[in-house]
N, C-alpha and C positions, 0 to 999 in steps of 0.2 A: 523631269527626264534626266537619266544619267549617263554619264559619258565616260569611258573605262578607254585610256590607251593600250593597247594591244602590246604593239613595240614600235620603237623610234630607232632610224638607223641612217646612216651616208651609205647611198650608193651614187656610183660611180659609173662614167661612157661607157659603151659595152663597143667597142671598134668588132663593126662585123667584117668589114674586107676590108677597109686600109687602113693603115696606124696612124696615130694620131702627126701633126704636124712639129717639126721639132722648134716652131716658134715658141718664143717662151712667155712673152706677153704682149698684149696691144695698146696701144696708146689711147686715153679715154679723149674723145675729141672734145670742141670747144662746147657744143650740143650736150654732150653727155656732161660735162661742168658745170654747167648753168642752171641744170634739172634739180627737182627735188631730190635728196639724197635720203632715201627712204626706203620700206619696203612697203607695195602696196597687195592687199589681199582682194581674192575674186571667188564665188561661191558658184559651183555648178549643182544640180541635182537630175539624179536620173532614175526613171522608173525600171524595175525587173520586167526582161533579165536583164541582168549585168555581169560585165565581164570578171572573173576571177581577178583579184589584188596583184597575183604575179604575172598577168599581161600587162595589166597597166604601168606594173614595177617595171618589164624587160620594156616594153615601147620607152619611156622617159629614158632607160642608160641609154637606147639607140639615138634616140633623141638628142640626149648629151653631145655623144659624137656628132652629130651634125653642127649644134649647138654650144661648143666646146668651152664657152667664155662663161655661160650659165654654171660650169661644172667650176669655175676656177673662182678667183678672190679678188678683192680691190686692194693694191699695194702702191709699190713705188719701183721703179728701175733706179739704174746706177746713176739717172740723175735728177735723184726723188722727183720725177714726173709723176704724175697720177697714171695708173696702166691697170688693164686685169692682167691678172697672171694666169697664165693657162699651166696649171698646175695639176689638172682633177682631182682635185681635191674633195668635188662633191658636193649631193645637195642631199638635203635632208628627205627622209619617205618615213611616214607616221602611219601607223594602222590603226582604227580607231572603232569601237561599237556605242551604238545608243540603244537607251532600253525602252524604244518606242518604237512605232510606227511612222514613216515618214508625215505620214496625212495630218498627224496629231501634233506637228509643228509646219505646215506648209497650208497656204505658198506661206513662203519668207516675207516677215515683216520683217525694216528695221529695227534692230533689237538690238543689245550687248550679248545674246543670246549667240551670234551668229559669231563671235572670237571663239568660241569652244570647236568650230568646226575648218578651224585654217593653225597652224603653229602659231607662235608669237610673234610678232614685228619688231619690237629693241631688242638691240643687243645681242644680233644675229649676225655669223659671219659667215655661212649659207647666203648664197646670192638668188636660190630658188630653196622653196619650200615644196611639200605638197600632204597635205592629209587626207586620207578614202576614210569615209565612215562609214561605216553597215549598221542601216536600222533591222527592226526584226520582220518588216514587212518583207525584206530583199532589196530596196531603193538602195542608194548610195549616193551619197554626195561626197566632191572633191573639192578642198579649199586648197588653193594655188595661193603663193605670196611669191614675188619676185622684184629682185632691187631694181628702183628707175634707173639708180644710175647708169646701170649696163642697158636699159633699152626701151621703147616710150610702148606707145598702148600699141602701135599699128605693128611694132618689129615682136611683140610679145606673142601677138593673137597669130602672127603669123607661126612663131613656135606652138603654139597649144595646136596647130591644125598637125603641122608635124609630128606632135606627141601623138595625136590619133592616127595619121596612117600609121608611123610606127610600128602602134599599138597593131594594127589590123593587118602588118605584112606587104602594104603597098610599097609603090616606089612612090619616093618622098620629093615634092615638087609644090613649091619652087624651092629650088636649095637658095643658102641665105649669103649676100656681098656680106663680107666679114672687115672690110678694109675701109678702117676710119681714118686714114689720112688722105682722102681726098678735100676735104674740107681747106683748102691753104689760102692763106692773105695774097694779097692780089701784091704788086711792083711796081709802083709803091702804092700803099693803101690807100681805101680812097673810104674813108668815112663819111655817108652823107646824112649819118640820123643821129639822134642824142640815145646813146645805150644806155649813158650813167642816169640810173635814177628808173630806168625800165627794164632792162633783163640783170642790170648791175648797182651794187649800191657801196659804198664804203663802210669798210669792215669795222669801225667808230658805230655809223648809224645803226647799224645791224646787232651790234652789240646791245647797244641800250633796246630797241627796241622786242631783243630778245627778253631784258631783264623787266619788262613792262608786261610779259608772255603771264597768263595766268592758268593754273589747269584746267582738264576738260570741265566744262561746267555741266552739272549734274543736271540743269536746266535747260538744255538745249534737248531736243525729239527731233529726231529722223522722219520726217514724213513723205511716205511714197504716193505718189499721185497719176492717177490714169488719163492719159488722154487718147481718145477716140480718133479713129481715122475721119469720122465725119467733123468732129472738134477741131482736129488742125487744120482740114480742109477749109471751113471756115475763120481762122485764126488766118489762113495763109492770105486769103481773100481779101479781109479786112487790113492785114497789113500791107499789103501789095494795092491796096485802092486808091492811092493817090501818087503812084509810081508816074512818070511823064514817059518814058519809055516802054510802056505796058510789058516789062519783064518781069514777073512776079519775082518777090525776096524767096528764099527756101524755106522749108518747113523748118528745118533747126533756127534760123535767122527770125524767123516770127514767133517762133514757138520762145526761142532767150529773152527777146524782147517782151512778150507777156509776162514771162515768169520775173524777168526784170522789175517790173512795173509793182507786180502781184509783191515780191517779197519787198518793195521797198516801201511800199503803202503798207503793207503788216505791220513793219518794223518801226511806223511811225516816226518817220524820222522828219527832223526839221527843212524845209524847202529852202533853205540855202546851204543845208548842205550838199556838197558833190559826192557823188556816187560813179563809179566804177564796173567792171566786169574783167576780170583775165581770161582768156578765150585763146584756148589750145592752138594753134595755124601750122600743118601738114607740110613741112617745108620739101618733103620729097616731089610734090605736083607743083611747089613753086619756083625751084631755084633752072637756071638755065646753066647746062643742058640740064634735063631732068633726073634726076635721079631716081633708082629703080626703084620699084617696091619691093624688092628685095632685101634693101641694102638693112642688116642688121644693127640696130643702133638707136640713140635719140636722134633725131634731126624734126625739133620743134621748137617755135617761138611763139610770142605771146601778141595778140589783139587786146588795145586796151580802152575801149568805147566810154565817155563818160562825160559829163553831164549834172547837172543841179537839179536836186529832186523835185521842186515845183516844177520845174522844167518838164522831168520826164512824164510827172503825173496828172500836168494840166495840159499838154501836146497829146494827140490823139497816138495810137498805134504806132500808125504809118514813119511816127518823129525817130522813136526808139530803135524802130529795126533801121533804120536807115545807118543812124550810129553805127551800130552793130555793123554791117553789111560794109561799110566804108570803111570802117576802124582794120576789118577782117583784109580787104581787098589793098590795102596800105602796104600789109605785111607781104610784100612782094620780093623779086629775084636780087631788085637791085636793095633792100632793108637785109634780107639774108645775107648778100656778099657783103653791107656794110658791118652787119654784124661779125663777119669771119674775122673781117680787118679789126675791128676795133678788138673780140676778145682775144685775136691772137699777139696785138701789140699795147694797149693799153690797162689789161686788168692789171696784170704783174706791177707793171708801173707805179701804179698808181693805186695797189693794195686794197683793189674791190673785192667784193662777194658776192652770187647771185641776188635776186630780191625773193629767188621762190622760194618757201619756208616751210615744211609741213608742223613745222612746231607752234604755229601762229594759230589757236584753237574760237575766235571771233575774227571775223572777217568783215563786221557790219562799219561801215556804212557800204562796206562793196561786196562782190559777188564773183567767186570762181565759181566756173563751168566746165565738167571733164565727160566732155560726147563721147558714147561708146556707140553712136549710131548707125558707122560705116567699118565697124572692125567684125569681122567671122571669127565672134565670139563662142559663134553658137554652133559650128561645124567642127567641134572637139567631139568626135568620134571614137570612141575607143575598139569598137567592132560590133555592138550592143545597139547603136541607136546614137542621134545626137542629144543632148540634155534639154529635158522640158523647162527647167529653169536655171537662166544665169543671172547674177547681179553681185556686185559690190558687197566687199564685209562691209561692216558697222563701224562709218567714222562719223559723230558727233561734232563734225567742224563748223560749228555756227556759217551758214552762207558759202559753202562747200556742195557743191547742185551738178548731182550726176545725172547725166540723160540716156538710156540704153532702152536698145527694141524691146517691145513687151514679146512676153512668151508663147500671147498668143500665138503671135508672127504672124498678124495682120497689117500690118503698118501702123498699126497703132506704139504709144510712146511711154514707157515709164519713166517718172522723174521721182529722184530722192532725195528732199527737202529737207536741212534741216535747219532748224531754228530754235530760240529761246520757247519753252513753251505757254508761256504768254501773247504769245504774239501768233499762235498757231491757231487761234478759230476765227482770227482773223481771215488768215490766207487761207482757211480750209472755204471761207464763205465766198471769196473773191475767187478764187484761183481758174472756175468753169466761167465766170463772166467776161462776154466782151468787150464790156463798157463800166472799167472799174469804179470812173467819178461817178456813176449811175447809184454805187454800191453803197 
C-alpha cells in the first residue's frame, strides 16, 4: 500500500466571538513536570460517509480557541521557569491519501505499519499533530499525537470530544479549568511519603541509567489480545473469591493482575526476582476538595504494586490483585498533598529528575500499564458518526501494556502486549487461562 502526502501546514485558533486572552504564558505545574516528556500518538478510523477535510480542519482552529495552550509551545518566562507560551503559534494538519482500501488493512494490527498514518513524534515543536488519510474506499482515518507535557489522557480525550462538537457546530461543553496554579505546598510542608526514588530520582542516576538505554529492539511484537465480557466476568469472580468483605476488586484490578502473572510467567524470569507495575492513579477524584474533571492539565501519580515472582506465581489470583488494589488505594489526598510539598520544595534542592522515561525501550522485569478504559475516546464525532475503531500507534516498548474498550463496545477489553518475540507463544497459550501453574 502507498501513502502520498497531499500537504502539510500550521493552522492556527480561529476566535469565533471573543479574542484570545492577552495572558502570555502559563506556568507548567508540578503534575505537568514529572510526566513523560513525550509525544504520544492515537489512531482513529471511520467508515463513509465522512466529513469533508475542511470541517475537520475549521472544528480543530475553534477547537484551538478553547484549547489555546495546545496552539502555543513549551518555553521559559523571565525567570526560565518552565511555562507554555500561548503564542499561537500552531499545530500541524497533514493531508494524506492511501492507494487501498480501508478493509485491506483493518482492523489494525500492531504493526510499524500504523507510524505512516500519524506525523512523526522526535523533534517536533508542534504540541499537537493531526493527519486525515483517505483510502479509495471513502474511510478515513485520523492519527492525533499530542505532547504529555501539556496534558494527561483524561484532559486530552476531553479536547478530542471538543474537536467533534466543534466540528458539528454545537455548543461546546464542558468548557476546560485552564489554571494550573492551584496546586500550592501547604505552611509549612508536610511530607509524609518517600517521593525520591518514586515519582523523582537524581539527575547522576538517571544519567547513567539513560546510557545503559539500548534501541528499539527489533525483537519485541506488539501483541493485541481479546477478552470477552464473559472472560472478565469470570476473571473478576476468581479474583474477588477470597475477598473477606465480599466487595468484588474491579474488572481493570483483576484483569492487570492476570496479565501481571500471564507476562511474568512468559518472560521466564527467575523467582527471586522482584517484579513491579507503574499504574497511572486519576488524582482529580482523589485530592480533597476535588478537583473538577474539567481542569485542563496532567494531574497524575503513579501506583507501584510489587512483589517477588515466585511470590506472584505460586499465590493464587486473589494475592496479586489485592497488591494492585492496595498499592492503587495508598495513592490517596493526603500522598497527593505530600507530593505537592515535596516537588514544590525539594526537587530544585536537591537536583532530581522525574523517574518517568519514555526513552527506556525494556521494561522487564516490570510492567507499565496505560488504561484508556474510562476516557470518551470514542465520542470524537466530527458530524459523520463516531469512529468504529480507536487505539494506540505502534510503540514496541518491551512491557508497555495498554488496555482500551474494544470496538465492539460490548464491554469486552483490548489489550496490546508487547514483548520480546520469544517469549510470545508463551503468553499467547497462558493468557485465556485461569489457572496459569495448571499451564
Amino acid at each position: 500500500m502507498k501513502m502520498k502526502i497531499e500537504s502539510s501546514k500550521i493552522i492556527k485558533p480561529f476566535y469565533e466571538h471573543t479574542p484570545p486572552s492577552t495572558t502570555s504564558h502559563i506556568p507548567l505545574s508540578v503534575f505537568d513536570k514529572v510526566t513523560y516528556e513525550a509525544q504520544i500518538a492515537i489512531i482513529y478510523a471511520y467508515r463513509p460517509p465522512t466529513p469533508p477535510n475542511t470541517t475537520i480542519e475549521l472544528g480543530l482552529r475553534k477547537a484551538l480557541a478553547v484549547y489555546r495552550e495546545w496552539a502555543g509551545r513549551l518555553g521559559k518566562d523571565e525567570h526560565e521557569n518552565s511555562v507554555i507560551l500561548l503564542n499561537d503559534e500552531g499545530v500541524r494538519f497533514v493531508e494524506a491519501s492511501a492507494s487501498s482500501t480501508l478493509d485491506q488493512v483493518m482492523p489494525f494490527k500492531p504493526s510499524p505499519y500504523l507510524l505512516n498514518l500519524h506525523p512523526r513524534l522526535k523533534d517536533v515543536k508542534e504540541l499537537v499533530q493531526v493527519q486525515v488519510t483517505r483510502f479509495t474506499c471513502g474511510s478515513l482515518v485520523v492519527g492525533f499525537t499530542a505532547h504529555h507535557t501539556v496534558a494527561d489522557g483524561h484532559s486530552t480525550s476531553n479536547f478530542l470530544v471538543t474537536w467533534g462538537q466543534a466540528s458539528r457546530g454545537v455548543k461546546i461543553n464542558p468548557l476546560p479549568l485552564h489554571d494550573r496554579t492551584i496546586f500550592t505546598p501547604r505552611d509549612p510542608p508536610l511530607i509524609e511519603y518517600e517521593h525520591k526514588g518514586v515519582e523523582f530520582m537524581s539527575k547522576l542516576k538517571k544519567e547513567h541509567s539513560l546510557n545503559e538505554v539500548h534501541d528499539i529492539s527489533e525483537d519485541v511484537v506488539v501483541h493485541k489480545v481479546h477478552f470477552t465480557v464473559e472472560f472478565l466476568a469470570k476473571l473478576k469472580a476468581k479474583a474477588s473469591s477470597m475477598n473477606s468483605n465480599n466487595k468484588p476488586y474491579s474488572t481493570f484490578e483483576s484483569l492487570l493482575a492476570h496479565l501481571w502473572r500471564a507476562i511474568t510467567k512468559a518472560r521466564g524470569l527467575s523467582g527471586f526476582e522482584t517484579t513491579q507495575i507503574r499504574i497511572s492513579v486519576n488524582g482529580r477524584m482523589r485530592l480533597t476538595p476535588r478537583v473538577p474533571n474539567e481542569y485542563f492539565g496532567n494531574l497524575v501519580l503513579w501506583a507501584f504494586p510489587t512483589t517477588k515472582v515466585k511470590d506472584l506465581l505460586r499465590e493464587p489470583l486473589p494475592y496479586a490483585t489485592k497488591l494492585i488494589h492496595d498499592a492503587v488505594t495508598k495513592v490517596n489526598n493526603n500522598y497527593f498533598r505530600s507530593f505537592i510539598d515535596f516537588a514544590n520544595t525539594k526537587v530544585k534542592e536537591e537536583d532530581l529528575v522525574p523517574t518517568a522515561d519514555m526513552n527506556k525501550h525494556i521494561l522487564c522485569p516490570n510492567i507499565e500499564v496505560d488504561s484508556w478504559l474510562r476516557f470518551p475516546f470514542y465520542d470524537l464525532d466530527f458530524g459523520t458518526g463516531c469512529p468504529y475503531i480507536f487505539m494506540p500507534s505502534y510503540f514496541p516498548t518491551e512491557g508497555m501494556v495498554f488496555l482500551l474498550p474494544s470496538f465492539i463496545g460490548d464491554g469486552s477489553i483490548d489489550v496490546f502486549v508487547p514483548l520480546f518475540e520469544d517469549k510470545l507463544p508463551v503468553f499467547k497459550k497462558i493468557c485465556y487461562s485461569l489457572d496459569l501453574l495448571a499451564d
